[in-house]
Backbone as a printed PyTorch tensor [residue, N CA C, xyz], in Angstrom:
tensor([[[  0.8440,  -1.1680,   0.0000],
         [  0.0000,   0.0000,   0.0000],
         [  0.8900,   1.2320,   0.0000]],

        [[  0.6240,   2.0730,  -0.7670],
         [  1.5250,   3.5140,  -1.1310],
         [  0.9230,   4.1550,   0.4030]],

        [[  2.1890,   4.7400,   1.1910],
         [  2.0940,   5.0520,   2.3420],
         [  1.4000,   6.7150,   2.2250]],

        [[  1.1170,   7.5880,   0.8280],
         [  0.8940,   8.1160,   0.9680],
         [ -0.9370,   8.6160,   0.6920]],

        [[ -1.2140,   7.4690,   0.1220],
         [ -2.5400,   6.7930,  -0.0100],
         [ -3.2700,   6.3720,   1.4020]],

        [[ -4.3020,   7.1890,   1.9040],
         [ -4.4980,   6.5290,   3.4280],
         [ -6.1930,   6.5490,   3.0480]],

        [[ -6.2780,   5.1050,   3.0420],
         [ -8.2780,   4.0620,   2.8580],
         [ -8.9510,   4.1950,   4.4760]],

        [[ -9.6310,   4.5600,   4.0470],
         [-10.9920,   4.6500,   5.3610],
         [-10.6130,   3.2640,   5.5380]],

        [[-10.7160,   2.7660,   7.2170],
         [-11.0870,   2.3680,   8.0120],
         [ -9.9490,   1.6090,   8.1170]],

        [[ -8.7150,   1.6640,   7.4330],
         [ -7.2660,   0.7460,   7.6870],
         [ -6.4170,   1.8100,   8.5970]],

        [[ -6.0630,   1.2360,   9.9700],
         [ -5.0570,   1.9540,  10.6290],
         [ -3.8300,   1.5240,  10.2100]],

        [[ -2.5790,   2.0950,  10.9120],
         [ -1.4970,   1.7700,  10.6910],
         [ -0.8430,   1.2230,  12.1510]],

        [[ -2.1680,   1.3910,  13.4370],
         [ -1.6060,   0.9450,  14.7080],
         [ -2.7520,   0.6890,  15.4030]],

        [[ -2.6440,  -0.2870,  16.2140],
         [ -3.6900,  -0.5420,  17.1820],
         [ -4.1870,   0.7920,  17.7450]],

        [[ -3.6560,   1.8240,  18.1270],
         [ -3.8230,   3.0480,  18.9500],
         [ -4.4890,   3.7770,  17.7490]],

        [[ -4.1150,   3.6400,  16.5970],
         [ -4.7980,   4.3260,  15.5970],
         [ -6.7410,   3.2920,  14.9680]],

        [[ -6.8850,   2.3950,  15.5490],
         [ -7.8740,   1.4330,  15.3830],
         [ -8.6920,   2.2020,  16.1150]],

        [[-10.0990,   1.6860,  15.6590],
         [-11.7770,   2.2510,  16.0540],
         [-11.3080,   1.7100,  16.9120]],

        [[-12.3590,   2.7910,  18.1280],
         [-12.5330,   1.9900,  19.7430],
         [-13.8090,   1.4900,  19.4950]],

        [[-13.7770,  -0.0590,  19.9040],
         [-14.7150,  -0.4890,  19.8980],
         [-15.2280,  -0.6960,  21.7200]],

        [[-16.3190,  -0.9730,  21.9560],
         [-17.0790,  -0.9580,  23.5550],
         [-18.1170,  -2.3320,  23.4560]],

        [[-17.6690,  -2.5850,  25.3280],
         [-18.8060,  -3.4500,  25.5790],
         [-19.8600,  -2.4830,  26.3030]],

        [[-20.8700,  -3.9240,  25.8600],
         [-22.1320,  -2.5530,  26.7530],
         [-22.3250,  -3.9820,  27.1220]],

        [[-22.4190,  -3.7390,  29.4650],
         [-23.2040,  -4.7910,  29.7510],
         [-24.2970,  -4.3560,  31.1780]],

        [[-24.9470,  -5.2800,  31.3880],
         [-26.0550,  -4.7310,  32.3880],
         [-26.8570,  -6.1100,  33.1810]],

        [[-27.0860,  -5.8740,  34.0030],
         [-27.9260,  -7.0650,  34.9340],
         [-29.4420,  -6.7500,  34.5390]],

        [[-29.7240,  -8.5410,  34.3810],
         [-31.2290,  -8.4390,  34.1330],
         [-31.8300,  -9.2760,  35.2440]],

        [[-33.2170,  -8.8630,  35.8980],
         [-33.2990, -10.1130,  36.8620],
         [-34.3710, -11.3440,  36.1880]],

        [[-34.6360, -11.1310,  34.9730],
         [-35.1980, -12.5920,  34.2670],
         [-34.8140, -12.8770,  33.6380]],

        [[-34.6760, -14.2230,  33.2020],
         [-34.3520, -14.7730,  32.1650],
         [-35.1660, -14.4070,  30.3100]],

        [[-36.5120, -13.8210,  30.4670],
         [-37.3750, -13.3620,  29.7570],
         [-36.4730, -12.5080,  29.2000]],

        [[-36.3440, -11.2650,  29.9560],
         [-35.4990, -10.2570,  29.2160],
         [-34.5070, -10.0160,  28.7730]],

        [[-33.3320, -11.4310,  29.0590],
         [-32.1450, -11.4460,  28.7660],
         [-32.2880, -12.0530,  27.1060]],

        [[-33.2230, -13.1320,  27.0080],
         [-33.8540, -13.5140,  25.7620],
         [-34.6110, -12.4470,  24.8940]],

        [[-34.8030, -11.9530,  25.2310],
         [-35.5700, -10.4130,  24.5170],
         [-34.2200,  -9.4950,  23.9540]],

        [[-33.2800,  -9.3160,  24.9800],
         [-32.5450,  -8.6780,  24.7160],
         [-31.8200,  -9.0620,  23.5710]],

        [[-31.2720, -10.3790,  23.5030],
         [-30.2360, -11.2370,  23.0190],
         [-30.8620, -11.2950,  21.6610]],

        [[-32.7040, -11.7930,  21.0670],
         [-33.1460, -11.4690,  20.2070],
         [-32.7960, -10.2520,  19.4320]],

        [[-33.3820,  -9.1270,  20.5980],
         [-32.8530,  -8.2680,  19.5820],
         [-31.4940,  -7.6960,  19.2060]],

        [[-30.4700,  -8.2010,  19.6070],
         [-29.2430,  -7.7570,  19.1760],
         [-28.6770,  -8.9830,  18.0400]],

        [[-29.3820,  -9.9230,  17.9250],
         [-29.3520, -10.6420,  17.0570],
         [-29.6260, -10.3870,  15.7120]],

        [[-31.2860,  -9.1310,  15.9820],
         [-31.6190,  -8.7320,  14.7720],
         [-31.4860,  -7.3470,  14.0680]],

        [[-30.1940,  -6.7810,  15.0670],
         [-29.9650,  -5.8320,  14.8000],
         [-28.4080,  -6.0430,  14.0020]],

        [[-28.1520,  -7.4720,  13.8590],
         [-26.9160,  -7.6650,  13.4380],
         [-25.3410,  -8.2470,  14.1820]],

        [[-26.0050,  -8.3090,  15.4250],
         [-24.6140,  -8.6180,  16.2170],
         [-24.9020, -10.2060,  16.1080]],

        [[-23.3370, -10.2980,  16.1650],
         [-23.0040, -12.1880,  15.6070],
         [-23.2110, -12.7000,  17.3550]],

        [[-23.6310, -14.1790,  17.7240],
         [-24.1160, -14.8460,  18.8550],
         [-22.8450, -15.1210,  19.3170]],

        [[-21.7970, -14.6820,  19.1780],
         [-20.5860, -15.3710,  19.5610],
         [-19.6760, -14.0710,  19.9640]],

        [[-20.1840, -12.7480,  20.1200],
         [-20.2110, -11.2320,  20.6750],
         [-21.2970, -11.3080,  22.1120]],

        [[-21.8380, -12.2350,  22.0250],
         [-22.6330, -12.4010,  23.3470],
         [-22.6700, -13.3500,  24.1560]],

        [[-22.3210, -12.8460,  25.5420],
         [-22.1190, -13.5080,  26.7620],
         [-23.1200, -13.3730,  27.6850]],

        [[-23.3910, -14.4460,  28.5240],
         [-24.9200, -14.3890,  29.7410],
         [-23.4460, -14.8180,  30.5920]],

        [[-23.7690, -14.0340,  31.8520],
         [-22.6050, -14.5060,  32.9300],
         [-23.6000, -14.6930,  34.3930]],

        [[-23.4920, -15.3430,  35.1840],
         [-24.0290, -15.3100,  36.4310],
         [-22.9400, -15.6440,  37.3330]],

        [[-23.4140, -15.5080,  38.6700],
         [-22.5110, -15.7810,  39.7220],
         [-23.0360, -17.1370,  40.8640]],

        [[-22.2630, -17.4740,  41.2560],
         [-22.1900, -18.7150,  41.9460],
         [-23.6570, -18.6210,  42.6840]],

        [[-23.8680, -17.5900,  43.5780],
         [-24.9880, -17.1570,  44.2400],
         [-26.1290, -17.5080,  43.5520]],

        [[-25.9860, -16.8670,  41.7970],
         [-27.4200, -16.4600,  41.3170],
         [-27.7050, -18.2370,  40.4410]],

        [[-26.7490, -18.6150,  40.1500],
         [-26.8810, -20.0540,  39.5450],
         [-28.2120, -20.7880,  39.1500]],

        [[-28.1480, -21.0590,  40.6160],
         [-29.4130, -22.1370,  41.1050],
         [-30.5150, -21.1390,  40.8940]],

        [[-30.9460, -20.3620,  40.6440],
         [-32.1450, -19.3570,  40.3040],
         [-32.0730, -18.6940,  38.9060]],

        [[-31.1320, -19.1940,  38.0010],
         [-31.4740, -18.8830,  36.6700],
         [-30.8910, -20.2200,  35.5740]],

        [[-31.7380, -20.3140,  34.7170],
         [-31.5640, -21.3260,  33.4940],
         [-31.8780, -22.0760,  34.2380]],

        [[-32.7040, -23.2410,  35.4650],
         [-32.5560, -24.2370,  35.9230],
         [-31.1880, -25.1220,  36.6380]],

        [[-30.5210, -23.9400,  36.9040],
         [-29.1460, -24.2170,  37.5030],
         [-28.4510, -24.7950,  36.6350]],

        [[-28.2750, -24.8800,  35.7280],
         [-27.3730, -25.2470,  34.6910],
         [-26.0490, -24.2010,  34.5380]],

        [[-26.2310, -23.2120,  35.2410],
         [-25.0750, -22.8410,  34.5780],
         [-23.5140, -23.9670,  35.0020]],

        [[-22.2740, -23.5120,  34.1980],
         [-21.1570, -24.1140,  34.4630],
         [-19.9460, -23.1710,  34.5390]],

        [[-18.8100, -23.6100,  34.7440],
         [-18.0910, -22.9280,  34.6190],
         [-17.2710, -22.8680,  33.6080]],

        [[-16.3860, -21.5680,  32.7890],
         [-15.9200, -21.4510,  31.7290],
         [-14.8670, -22.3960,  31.5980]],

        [[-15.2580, -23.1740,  30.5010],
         [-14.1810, -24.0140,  29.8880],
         [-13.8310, -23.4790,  28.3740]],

        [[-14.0130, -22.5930,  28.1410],
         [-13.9650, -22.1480,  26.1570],
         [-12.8280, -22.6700,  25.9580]],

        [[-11.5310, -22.6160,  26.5090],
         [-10.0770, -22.5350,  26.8040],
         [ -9.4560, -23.8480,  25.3770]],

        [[-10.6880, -24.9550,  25.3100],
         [-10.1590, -26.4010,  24.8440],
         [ -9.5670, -26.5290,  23.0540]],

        [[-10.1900, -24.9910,  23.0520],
         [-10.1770, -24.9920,  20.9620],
         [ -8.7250, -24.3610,  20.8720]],

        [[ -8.8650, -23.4060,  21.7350],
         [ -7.3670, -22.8550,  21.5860],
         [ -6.0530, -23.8900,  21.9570]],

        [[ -6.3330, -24.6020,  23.1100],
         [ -5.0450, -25.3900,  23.2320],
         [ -5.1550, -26.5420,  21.7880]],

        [[ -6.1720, -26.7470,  21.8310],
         [ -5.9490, -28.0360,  20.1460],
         [ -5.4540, -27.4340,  19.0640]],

        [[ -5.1970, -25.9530,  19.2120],
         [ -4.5020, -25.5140,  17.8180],
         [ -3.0370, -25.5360,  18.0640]],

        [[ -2.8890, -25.3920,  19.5450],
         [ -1.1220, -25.2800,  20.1730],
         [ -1.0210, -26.6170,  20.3170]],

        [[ -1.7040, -27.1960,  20.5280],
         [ -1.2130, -29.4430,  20.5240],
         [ -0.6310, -29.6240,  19.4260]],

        [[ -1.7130, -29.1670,  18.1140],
         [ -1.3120, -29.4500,  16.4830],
         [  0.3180, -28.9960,  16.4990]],

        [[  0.0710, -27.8890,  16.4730],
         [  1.3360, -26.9320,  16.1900],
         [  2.4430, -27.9700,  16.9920]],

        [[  2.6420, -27.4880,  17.6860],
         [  3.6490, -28.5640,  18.7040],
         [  4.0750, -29.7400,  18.6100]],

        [[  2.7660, -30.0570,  18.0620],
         [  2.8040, -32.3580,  17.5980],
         [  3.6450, -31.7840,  16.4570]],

        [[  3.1410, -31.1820,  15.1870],
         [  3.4570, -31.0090,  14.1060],
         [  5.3520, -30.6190,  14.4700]],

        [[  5.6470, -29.4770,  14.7820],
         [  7.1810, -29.5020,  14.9930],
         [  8.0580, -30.6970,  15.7380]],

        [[  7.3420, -31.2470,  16.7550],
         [  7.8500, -32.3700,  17.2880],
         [  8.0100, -33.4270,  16.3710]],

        [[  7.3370, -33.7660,  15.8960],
         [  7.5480, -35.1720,  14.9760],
         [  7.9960, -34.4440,  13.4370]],

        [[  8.2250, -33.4770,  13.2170],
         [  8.8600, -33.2110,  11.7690],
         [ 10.2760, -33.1610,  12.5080]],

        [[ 10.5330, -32.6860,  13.7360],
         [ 12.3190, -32.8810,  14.0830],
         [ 12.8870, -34.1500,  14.4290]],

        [[ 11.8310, -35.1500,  15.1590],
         [ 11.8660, -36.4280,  15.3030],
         [ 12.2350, -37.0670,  13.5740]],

        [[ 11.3720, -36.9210,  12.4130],
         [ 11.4720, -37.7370,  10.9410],
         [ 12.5310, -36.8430,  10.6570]],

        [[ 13.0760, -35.6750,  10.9790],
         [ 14.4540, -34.9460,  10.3000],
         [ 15.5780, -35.9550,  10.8630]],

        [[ 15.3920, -36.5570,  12.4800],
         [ 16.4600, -36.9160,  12.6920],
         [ 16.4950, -38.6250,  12.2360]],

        [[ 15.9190, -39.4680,  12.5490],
         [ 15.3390, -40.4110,  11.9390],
         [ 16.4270, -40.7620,  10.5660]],

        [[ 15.3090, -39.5850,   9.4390],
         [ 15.7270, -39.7280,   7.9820],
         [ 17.0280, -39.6250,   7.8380]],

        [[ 18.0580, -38.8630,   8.5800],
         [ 19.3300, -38.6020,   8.6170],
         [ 20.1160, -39.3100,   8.8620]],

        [[ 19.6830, -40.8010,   9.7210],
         [ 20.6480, -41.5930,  10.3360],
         [ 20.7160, -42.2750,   9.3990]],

        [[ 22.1800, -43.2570,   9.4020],
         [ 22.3450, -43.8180,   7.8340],
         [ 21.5360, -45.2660,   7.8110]],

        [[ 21.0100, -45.8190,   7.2310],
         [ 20.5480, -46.7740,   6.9380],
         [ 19.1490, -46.9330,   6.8410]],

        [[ 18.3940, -45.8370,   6.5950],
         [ 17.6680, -45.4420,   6.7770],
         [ 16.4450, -44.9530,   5.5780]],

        [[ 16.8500, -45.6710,   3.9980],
         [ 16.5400, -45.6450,   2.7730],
         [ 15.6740, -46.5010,   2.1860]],

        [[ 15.1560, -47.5410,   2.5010],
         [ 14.1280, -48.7680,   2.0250],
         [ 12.9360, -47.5200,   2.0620]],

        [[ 11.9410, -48.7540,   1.5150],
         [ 10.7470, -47.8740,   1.4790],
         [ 10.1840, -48.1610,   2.8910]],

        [[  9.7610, -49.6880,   3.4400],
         [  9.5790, -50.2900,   4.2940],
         [ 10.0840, -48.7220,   5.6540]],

        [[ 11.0270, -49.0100,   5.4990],
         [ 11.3630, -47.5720,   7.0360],
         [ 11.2470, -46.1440,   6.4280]],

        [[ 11.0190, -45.8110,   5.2640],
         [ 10.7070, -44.6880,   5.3010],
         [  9.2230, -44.4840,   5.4780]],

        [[  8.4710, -45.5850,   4.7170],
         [  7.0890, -45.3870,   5.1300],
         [  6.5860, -45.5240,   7.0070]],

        [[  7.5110, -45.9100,   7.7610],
         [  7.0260, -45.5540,   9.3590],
         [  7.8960, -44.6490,   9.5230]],

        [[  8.8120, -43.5950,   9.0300],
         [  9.0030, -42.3170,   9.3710],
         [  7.5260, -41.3810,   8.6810]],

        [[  7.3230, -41.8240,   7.7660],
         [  6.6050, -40.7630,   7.1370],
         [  4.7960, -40.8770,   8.5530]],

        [[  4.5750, -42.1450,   8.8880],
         [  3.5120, -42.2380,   9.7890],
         [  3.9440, -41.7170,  11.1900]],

        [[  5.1970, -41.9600,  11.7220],
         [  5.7640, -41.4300,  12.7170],
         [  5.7200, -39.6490,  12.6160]],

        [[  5.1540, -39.3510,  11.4510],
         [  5.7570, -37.9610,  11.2640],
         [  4.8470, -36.8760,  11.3500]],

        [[  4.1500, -35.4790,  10.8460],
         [  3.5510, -35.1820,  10.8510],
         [  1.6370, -35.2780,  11.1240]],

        [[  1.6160, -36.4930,  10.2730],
         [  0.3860, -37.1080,  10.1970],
         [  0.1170, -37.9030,  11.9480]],

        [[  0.8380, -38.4480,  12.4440],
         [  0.4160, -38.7120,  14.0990],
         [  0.8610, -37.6880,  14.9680]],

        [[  2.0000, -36.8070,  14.6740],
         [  2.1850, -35.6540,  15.7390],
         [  1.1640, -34.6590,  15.5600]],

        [[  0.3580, -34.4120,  14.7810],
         [ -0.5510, -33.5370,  14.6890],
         [ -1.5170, -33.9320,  15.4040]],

        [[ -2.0900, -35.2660,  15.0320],
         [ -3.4480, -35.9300,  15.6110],
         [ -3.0040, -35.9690,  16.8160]],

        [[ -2.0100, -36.3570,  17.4420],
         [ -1.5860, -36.6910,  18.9760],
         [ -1.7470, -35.5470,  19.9650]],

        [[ -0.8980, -34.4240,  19.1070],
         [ -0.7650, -33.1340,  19.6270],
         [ -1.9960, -32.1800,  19.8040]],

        [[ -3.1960, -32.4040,  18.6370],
         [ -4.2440, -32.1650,  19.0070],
         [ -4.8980, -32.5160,  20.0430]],

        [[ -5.1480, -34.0860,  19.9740],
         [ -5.9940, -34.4520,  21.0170],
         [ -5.0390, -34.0640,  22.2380]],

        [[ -4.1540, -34.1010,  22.8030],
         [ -3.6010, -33.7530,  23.8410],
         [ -3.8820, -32.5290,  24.5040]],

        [[ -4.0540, -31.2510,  23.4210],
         [ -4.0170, -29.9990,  23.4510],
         [ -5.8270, -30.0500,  23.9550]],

        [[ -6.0340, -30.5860,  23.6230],
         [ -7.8830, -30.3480,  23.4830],
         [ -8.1990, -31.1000,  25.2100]],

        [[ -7.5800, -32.0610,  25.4740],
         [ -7.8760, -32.8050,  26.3680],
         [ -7.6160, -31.7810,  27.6410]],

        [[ -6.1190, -31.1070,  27.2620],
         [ -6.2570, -30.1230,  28.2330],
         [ -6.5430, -29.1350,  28.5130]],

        [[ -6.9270, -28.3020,  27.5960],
         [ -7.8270, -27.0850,  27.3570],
         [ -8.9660, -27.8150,  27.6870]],

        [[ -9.8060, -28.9900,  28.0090],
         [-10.9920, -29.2010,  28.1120],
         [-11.1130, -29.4980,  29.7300]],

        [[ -9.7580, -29.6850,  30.1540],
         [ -9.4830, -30.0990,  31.9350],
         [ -9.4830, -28.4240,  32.7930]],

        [[ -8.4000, -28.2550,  31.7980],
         [ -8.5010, -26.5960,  32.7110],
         [ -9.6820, -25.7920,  32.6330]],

        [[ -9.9170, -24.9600,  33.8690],
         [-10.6890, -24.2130,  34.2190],
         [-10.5800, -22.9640,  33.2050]],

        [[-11.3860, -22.1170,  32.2670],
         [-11.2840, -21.4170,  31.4130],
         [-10.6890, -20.0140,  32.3020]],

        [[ -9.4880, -19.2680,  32.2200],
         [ -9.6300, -17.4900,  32.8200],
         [-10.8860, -16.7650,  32.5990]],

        [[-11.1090, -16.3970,  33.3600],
         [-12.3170, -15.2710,  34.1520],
         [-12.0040, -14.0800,  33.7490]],

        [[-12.0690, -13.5030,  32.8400],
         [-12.0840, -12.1850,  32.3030],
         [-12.6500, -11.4150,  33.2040]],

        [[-12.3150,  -9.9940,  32.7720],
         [-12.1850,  -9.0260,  34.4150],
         [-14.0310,  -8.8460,  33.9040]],

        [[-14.1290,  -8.6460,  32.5010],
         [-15.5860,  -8.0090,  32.6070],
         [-16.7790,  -9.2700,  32.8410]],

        [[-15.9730, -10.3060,  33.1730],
         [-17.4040, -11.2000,  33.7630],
         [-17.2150, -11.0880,  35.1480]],

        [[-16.0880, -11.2470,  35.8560],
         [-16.3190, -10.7750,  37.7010],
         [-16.9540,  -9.9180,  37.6270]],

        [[-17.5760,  -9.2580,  36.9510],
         [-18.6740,  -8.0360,  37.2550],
         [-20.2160,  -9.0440,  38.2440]],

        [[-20.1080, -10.3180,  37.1670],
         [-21.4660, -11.0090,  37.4290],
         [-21.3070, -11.6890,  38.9120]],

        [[-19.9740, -11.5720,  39.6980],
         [-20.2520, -11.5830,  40.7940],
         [-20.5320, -10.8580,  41.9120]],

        [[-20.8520,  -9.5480,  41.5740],
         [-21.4540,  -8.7840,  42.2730],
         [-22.9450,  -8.6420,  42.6510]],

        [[-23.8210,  -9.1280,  41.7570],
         [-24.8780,  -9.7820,  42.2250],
         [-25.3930, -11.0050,  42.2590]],

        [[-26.3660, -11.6640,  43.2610],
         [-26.8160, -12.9050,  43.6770],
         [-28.1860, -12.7930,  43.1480]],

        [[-28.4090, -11.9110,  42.2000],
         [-29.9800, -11.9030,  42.1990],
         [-30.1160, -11.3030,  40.8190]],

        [[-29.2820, -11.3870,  39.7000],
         [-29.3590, -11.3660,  38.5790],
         [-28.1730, -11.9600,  37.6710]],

        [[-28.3840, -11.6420,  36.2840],
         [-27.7890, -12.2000,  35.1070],
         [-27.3370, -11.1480,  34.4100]],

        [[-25.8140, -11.0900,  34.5400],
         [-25.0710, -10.2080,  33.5150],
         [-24.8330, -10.4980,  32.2860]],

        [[-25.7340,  -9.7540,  31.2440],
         [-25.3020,  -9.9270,  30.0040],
         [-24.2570,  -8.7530,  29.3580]],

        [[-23.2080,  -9.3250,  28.3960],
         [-22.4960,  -8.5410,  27.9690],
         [-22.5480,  -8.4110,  26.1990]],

        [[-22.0210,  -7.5940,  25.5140],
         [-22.5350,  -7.5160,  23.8980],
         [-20.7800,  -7.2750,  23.9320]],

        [[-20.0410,  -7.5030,  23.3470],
         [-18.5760,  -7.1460,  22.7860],
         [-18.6290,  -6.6240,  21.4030]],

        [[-17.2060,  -5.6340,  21.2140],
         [-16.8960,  -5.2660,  20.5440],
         [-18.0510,  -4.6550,  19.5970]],

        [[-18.1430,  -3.4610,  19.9670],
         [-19.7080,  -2.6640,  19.7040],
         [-18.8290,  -1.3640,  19.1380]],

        [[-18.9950,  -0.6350,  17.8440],
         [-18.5280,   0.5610,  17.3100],
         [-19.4800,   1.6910,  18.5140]],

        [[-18.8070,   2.6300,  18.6110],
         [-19.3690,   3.5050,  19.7810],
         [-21.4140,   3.8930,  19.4720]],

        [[-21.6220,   4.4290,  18.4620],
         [-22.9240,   4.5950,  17.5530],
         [-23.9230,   2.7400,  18.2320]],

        [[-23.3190,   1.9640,  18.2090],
         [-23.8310,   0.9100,  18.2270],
         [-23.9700,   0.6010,  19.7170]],

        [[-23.0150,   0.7880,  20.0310],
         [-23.4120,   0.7230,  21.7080],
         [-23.9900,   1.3640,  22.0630]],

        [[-24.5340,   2.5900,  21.8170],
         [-25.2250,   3.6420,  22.4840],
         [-26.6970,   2.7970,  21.9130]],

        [[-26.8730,   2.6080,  21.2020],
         [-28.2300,   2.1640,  21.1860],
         [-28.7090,   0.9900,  21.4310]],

        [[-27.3980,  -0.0840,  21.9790],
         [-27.6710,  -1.0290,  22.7620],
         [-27.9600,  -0.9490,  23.9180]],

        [[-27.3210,   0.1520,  24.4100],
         [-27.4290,   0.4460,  25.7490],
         [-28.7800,   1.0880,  26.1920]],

        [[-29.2620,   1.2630,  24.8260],
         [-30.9540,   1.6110,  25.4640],
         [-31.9430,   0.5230,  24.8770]],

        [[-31.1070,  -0.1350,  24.4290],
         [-31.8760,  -1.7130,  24.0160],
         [-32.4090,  -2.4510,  25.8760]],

        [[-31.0700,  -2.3430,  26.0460],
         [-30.4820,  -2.9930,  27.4880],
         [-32.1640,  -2.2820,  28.3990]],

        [[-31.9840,  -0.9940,  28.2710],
         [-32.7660,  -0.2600,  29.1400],
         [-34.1420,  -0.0350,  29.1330]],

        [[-34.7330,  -0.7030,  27.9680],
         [-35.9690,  -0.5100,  27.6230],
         [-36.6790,  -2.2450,  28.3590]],

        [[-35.5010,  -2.8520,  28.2340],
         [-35.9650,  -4.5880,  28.8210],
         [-35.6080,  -4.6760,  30.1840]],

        [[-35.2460,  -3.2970,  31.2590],
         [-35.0670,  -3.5690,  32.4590],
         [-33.6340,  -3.7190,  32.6210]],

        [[-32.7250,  -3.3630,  32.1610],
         [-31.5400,  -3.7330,  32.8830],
         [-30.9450,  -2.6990,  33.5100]],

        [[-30.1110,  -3.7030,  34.7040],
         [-29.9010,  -2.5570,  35.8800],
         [-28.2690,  -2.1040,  36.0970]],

        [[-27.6000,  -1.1000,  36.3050],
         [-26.4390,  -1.2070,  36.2690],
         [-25.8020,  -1.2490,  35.0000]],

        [[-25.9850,  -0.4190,  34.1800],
         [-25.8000,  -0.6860,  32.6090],
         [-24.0740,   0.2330,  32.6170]],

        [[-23.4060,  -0.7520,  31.8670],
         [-22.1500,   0.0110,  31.6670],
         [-21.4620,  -0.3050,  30.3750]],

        [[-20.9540,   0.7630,  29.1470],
         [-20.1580,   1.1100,  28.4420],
         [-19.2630,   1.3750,  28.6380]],

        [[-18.3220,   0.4430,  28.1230],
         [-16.6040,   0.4070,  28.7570],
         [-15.8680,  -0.4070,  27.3410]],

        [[-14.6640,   0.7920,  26.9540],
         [-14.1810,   0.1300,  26.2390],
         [-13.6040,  -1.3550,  26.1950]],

        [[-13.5610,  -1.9190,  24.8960],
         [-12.7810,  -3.1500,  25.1080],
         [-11.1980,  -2.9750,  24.6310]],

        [[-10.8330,  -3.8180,  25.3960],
         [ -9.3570,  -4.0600,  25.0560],
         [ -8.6310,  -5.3430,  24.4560]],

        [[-10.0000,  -6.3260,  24.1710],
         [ -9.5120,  -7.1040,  23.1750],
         [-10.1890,  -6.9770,  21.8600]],

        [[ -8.9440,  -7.2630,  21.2030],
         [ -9.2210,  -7.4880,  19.4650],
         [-10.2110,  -8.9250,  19.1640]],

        [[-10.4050,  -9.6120,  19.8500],
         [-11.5110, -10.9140,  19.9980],
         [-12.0960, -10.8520,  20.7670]],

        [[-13.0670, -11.9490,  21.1490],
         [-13.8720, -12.7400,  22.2480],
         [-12.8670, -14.0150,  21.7120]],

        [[-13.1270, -14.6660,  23.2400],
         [-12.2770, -16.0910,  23.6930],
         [-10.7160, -15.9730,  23.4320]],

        [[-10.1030, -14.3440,  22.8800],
         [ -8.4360, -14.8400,  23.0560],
         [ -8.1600, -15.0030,  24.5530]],

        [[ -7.2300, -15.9110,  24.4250],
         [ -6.5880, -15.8010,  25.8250],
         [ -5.3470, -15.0720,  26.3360]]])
């Protein structure tokens, strides 16, 4: 890109990037959190920008106690298993292939299975198994939902400022209490 050419909406730095905002707020039914969630659905926000958070307290009094605790954590480690299997067993078949005697087809075809093709699968499932054991991090803007025992914090991410403002009276027209607009500081939902 000719540096002297500058396109709407491409920064050249994170600090130079749209601020984007969460807008979140306590609801005390489950009715209105579904109302809400509808309509930000049909206003365009993707289901995967939206979080329902409760607290240990409020649990057993919303969804039928189902809630659980965050495990999202398991997709991300199966991409670092791959990765990992994958370099591990391509340095394992580098060293392997190198040692002398080591030319039939017979042993090259169990380097080539020894190699990429099982360090990946291995390294996945490994990665997944433990991203699925560990307890997911608690992002600072869901400890919000432990401040009350008597409702359900919903949150909307990564909202252009224009858009949050009129979520935030989305929020307010269905009862929600404690409503707050606060920038975000991640470039995703679920990075870790």
């Amino acid at each position: 890109m000719n540096p002297a050419i500058k396109h709407p909406g491409v920064s050249d730095s994170a600090a130079n990037a749209p601020a984007s905002y969460t807008v979140s707020g306590f609801f005390k039914s489950e009715d209105a959190v579904n109302a809400v969630m509808h309509a930000c659905l049909h206003r365009g926000v993707p289901r995967d920008l939206i979080d329902v958070a409760v607290s240990e307290a409020a649990a057993p009094h919303f969804y039928s106690g189902r809630a659980r605790a965050s495990r999202d954590a398991w997709f991300s480690w199966t991409g670092r298993g791959a990765l990992i299997g994958l370099i591990l067993s391509a340095i394992l078949t580098l060293i392997i292939v190198m040692l002398p005697g080591f030319n039939t087809s017979f042993n090259m075809a169990i380097v080539q299975l020894l190699g990429p093709d099982i360090g990946v699968i291995a390294g996945a499932f490994l990665g997944a198994m433990y991203g699925w054991l560990k307890a997911g991090d608690v992002r600072p803007q869901f400890k919000r939902a432990t401040l009350r025992s008597d409702a359900v914090l919903m949150l909307v991410h990564l909202q252009p400022e224009d858009e949050a403002k009129e979520l935030q009276e989305i929020f307010r027209a269905h009862g929600a209490e404690d409503i707050l607009v606060e920038p975000d500081k991640a470039t995703s939902v679920g990075a870790e």
